[in-house]
Backbone bond lengths (Angstrom), bond angles and torsions (degrees), N, CA, C in turn:
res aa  C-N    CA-C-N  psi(-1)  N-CA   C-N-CA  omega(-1)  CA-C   N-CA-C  phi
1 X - - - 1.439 - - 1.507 107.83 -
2 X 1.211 129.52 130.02 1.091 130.93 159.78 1.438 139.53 -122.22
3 X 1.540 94.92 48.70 1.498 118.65 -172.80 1.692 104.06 -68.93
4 X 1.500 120.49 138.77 1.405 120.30 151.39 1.312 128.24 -35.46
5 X 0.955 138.28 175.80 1.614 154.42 167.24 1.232 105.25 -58.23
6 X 1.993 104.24 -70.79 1.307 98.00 -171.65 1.647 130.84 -99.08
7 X 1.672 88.79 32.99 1.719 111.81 168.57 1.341 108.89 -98.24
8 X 1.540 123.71 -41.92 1.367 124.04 -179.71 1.919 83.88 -69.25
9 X 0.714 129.09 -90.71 1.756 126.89 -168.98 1.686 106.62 -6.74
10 X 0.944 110.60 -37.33 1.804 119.57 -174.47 1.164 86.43 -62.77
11 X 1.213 114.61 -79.89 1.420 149.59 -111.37 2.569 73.77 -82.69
12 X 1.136 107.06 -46.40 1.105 105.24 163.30 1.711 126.32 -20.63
13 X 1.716 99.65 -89.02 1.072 121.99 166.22 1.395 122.85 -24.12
14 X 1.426 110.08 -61.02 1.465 116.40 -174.14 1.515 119.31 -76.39
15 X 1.230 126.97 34.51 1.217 145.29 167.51 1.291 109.88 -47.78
16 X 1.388 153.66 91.77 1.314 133.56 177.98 1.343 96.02 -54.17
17 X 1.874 109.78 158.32 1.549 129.50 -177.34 1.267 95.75 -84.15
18 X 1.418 128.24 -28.97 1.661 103.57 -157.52 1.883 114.79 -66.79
19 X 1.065 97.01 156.64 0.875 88.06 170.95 2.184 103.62 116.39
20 X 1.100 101.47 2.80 1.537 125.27 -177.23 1.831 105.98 39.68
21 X 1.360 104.85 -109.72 1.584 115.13 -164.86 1.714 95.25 -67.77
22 X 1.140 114.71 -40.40 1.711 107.00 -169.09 1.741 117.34 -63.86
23 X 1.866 96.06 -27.59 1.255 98.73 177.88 1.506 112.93 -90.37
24 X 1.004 119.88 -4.60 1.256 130.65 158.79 1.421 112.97 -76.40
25 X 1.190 149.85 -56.08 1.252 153.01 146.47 1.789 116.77 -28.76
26 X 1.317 113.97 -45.57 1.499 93.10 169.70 1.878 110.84 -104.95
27 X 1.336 121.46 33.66 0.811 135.51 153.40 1.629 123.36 -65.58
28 X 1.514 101.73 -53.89 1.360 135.34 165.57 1.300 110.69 -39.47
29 X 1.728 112.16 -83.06 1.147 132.31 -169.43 1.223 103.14 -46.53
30 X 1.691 127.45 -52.44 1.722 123.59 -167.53 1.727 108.82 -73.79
31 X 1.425 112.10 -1.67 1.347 120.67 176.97 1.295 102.60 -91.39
32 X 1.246 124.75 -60.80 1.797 113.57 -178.07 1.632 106.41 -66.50
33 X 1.501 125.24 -24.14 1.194 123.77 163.94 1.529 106.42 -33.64
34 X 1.228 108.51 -78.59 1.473 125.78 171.93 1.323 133.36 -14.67
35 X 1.706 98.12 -58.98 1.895 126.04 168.21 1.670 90.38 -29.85
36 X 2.070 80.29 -77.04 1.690 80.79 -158.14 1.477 127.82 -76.57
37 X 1.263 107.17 29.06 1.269 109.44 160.21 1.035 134.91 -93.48
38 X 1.396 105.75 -44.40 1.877 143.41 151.55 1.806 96.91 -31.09
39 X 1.421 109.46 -45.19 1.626 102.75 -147.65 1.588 103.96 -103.53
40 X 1.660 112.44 11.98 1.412 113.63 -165.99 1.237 119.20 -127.48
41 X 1.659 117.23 122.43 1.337 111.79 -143.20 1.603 110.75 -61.29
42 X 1.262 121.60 -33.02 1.471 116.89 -160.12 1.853 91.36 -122.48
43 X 1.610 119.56 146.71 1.105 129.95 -179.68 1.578 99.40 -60.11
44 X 1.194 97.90 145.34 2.109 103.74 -178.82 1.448 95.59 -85.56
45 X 1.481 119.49 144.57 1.312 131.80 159.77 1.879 115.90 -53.92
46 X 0.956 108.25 -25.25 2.274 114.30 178.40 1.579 69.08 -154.42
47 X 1.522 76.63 150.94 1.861 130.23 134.96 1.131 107.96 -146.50
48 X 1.469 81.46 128.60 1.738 111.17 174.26 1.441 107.28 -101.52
49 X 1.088 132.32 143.78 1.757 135.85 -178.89 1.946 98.92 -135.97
50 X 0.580 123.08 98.05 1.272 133.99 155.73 1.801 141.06 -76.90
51 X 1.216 137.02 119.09 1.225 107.25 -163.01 1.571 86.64 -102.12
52 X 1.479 143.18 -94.09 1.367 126.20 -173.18 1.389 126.68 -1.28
53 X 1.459 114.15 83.25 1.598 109.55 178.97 1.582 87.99 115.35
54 X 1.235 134.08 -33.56 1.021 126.96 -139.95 1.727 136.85 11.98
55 X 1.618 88.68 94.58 1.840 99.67 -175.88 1.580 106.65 -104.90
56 X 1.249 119.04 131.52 1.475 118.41 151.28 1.560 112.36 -112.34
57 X 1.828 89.46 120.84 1.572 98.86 178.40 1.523 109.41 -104.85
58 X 1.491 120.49 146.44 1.277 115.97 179.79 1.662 100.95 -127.69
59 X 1.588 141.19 149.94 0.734 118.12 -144.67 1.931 74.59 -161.37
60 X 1.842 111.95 135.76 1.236 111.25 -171.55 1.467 95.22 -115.05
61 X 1.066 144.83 159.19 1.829 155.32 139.47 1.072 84.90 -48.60
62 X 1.998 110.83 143.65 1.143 127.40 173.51 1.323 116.25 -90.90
63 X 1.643 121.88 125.65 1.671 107.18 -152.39 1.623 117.76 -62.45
64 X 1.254 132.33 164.74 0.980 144.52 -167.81 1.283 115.93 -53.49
65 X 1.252 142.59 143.88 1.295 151.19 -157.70 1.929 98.89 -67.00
66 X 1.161 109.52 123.83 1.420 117.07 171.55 1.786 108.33 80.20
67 X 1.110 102.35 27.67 2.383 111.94 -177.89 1.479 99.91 59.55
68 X 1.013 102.64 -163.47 1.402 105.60 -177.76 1.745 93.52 123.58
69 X 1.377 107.61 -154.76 1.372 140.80 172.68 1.391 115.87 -72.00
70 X 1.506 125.37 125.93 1.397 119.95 166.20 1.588 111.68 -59.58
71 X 1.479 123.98 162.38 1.504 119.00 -176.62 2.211 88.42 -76.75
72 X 1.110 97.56 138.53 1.700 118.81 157.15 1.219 143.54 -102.31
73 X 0.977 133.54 95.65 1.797 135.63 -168.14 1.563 81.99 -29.43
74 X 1.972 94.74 153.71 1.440 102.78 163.37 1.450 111.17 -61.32
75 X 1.623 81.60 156.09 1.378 85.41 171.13 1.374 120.17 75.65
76 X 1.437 111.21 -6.14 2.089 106.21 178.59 1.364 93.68 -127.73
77 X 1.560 109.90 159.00 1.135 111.57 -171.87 1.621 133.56 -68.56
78 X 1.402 132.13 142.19 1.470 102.14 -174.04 1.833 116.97 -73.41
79 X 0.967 105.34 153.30 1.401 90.26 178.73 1.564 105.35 -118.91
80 X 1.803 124.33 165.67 0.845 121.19 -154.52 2.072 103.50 -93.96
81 X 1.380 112.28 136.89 1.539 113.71 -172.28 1.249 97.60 -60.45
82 X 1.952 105.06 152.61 1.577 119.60 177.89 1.347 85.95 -108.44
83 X 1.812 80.66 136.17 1.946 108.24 161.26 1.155 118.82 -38.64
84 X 1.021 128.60 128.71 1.594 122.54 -178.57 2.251 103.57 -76.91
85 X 0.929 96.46 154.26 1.592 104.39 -161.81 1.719 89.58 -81.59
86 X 1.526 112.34 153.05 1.487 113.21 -161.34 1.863 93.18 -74.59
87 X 1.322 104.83 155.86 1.728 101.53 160.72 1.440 140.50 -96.47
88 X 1.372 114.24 97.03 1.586 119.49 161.83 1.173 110.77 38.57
89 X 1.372 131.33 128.41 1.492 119.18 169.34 1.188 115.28 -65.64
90 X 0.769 133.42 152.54 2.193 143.41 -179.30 1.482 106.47 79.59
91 X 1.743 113.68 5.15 1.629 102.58 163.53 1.104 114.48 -56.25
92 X 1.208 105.92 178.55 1.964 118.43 166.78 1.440 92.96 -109.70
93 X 2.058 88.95 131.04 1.828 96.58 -176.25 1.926 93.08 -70.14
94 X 1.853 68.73 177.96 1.374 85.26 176.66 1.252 118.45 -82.71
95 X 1.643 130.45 141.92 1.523 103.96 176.16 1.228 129.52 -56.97
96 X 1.519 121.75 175.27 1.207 139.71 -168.87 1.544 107.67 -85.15
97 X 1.329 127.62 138.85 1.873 112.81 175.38 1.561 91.59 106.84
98 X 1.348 100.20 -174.78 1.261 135.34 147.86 1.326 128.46 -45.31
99 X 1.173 148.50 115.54 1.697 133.56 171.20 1.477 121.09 -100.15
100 X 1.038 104.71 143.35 1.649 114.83 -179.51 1.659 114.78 -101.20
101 X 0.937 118.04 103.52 1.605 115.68 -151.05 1.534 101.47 -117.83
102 X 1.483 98.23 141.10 1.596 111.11 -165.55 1.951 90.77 -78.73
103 X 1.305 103.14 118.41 1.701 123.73 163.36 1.346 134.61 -89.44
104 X 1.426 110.71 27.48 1.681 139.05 148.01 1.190 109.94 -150.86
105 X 1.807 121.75 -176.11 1.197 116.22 145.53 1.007 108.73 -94.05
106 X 1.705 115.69 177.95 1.522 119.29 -138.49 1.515 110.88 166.24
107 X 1.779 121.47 152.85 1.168 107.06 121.35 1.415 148.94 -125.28
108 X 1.321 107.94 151.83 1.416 116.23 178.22 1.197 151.99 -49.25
109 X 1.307 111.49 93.47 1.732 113.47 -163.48 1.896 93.65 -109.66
110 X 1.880 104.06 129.80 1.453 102.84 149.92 0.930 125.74 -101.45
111 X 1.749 123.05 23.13 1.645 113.71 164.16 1.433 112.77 -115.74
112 X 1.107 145.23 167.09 1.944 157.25 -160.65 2.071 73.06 -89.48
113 X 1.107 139.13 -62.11 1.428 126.35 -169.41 1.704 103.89 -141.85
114 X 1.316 106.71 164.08 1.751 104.30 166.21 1.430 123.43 -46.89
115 X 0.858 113.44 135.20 1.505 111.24 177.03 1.446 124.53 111.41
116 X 1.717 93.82 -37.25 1.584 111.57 -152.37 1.985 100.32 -83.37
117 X 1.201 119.22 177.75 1.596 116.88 -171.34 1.430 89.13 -82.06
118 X 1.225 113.24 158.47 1.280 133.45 147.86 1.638 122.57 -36.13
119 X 1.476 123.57 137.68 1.393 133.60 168.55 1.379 87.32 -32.39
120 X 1.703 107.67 -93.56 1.237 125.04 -176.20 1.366 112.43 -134.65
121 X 1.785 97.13 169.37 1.569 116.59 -160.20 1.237 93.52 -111.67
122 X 1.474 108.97 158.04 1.534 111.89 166.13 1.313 106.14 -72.17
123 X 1.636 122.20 148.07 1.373 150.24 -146.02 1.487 100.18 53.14
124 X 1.015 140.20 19.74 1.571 121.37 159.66 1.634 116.07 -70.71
125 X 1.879 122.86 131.62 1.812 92.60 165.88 1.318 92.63 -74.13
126 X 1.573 94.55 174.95 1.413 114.73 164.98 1.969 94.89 -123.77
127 X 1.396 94.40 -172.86 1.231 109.69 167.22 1.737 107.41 -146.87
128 X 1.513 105.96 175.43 1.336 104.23 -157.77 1.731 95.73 -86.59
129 X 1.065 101.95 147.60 1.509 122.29 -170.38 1.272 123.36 88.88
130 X 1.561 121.95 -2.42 1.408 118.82 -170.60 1.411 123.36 -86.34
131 X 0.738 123.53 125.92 1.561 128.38 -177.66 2.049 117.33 -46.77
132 X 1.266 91.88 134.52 2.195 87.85 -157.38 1.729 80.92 -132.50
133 X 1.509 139.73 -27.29 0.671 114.15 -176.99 1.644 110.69 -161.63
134 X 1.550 131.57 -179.09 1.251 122.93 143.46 1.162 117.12 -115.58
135 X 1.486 115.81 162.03 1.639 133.64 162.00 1.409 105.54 -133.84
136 X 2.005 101.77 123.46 0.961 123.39 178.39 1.673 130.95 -72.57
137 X 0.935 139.47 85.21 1.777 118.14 -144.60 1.749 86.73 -109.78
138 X 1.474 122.45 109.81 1.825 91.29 166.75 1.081 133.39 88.02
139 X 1.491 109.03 1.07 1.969 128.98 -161.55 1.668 107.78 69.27
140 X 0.957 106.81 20.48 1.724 106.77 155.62 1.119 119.49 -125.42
141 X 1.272 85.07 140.37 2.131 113.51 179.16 1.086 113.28 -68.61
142 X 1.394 140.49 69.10 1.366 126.14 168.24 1.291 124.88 -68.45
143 X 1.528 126.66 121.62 1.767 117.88 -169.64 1.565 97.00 -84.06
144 X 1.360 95.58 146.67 1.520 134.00 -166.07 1.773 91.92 -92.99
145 X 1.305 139.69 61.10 1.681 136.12 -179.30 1.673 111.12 -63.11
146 X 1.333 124.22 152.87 1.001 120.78 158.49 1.705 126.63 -95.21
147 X 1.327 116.83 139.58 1.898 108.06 -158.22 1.429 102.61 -80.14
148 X 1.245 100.14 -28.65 1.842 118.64 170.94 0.950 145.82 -133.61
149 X 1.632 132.51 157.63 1.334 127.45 -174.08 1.420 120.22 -53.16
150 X 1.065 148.61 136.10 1.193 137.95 133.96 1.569 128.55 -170.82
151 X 1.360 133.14 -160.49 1.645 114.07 174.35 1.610 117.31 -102.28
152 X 1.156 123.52 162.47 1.660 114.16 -149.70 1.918 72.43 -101.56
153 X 1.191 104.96 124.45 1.572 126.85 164.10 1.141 78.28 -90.72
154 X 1.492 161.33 -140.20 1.831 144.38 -38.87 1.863 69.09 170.57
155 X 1.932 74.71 129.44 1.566 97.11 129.34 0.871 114.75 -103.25
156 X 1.660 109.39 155.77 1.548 113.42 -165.05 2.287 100.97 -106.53
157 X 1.709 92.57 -38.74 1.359 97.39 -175.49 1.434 126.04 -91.89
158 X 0.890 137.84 152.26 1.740 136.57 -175.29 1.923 81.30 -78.99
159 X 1.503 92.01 136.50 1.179 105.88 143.55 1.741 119.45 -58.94
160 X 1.865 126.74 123.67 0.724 152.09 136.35 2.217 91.13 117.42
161 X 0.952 92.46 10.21 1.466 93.66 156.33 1.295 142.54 -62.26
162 X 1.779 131.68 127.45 1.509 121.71 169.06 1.693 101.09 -50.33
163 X 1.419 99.77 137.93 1.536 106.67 158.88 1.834 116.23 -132.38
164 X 1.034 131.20 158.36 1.596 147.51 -151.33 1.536 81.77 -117.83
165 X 1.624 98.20 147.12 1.676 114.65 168.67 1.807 99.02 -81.75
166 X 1.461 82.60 129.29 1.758 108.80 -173.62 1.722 113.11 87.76
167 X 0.891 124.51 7.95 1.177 138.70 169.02 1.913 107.39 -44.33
168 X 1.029 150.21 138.43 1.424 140.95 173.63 2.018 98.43 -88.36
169 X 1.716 113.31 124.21 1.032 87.39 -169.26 1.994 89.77 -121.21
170 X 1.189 105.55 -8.47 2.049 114.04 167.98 1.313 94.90 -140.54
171 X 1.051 99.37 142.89 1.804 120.42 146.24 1.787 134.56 -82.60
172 X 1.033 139.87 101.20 0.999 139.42 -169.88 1.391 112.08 -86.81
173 X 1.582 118.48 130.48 1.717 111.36 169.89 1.134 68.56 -128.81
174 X 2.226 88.78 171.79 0.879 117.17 -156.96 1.854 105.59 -71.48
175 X 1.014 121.65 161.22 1.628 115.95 -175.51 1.914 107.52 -98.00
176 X 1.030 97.21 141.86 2.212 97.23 -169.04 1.414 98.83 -54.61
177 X 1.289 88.43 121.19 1.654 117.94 153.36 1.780 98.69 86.75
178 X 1.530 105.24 54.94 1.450 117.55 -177.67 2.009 78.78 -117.11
């Protein structure tokens, strides 16, 4: 979703009532939706609003390879990427290199069909645009591209694994004599 602040805020308000306590309950939820939309520097890639449990998930694109600028619809301004917040002690770091990050959820296949070889192997280069993997979302093949050159250090995902959007699914170092 990439509604404004003060579009999700509308979009608040106009809650039809029916529906008594429940519509009162996601009345709520699309209001703090709102807060944190109002209160967050860069538009989230999803919001999810849920009423069972009532969860609001907000969900950012992982910034562009090497910082820089978040990507910007034409025509809007780019804005500058947020630091990612440090991780918890006893996380798992992040890999080393470049990351190749799964851009839906999905699952993860590294062969074109069963059986068949792998896109690519670790120590293969790649180059930018080449196909490293698929993700299945729904009975579609979405190709897994790489944004940049380099040699595949680590897979990160099991072949035929669920994977999460932003997930690290290759590592890229630099390729000899870059």
């Amino acid at each position: 979703m990439s509604a404004r602040p003060e579009e999700a805020a509308a979009a608040a308000r106009d809650v039809e009532p029916a529906g008594g306590a429940d519509a009162e309950h996601l009345r709520a939820v699309c209001e703090a939706a709102a807060g944190l939309l109002a209160a967050a520097p860069l538009p989230p890639a999803a919001l999810r609003v849920r009423l069972g449990a009532a969860a609001v998930e907000l969900d950012w694109a992982p910034a562009a390879a090497g910082g820089g600028a978040a990507h910007a619809a034409p025509g809007e301004p780019a804005v500058p990427a947020v630091p990612a917040a440090p991780a918890p002690p006893g996380a798992a770091r992040a890999p080393a290199g470049s990351a190749v990050c799964a851009e839906t959820v999905g699952v993860f296949y590294r062969a074109p069909q069963p059986g068949a070889d792998p896109f690519v192997r670790v120590g293969d280069v790649v180059r930018p645009g080449q196909q490293l993997a698929i993700i299945e979302v729904m009975k579609l093949m979405i190709p897994v591209d790489a944004q940049e050159g380099g040699r595949i250090a680590e897979v990160c995902a099991d072949d035929g694994a669920s994977v999460e959007y932003g997930e690290p699914l290759f590592v890229l170092a630099a390729a000899e004599g870059d």
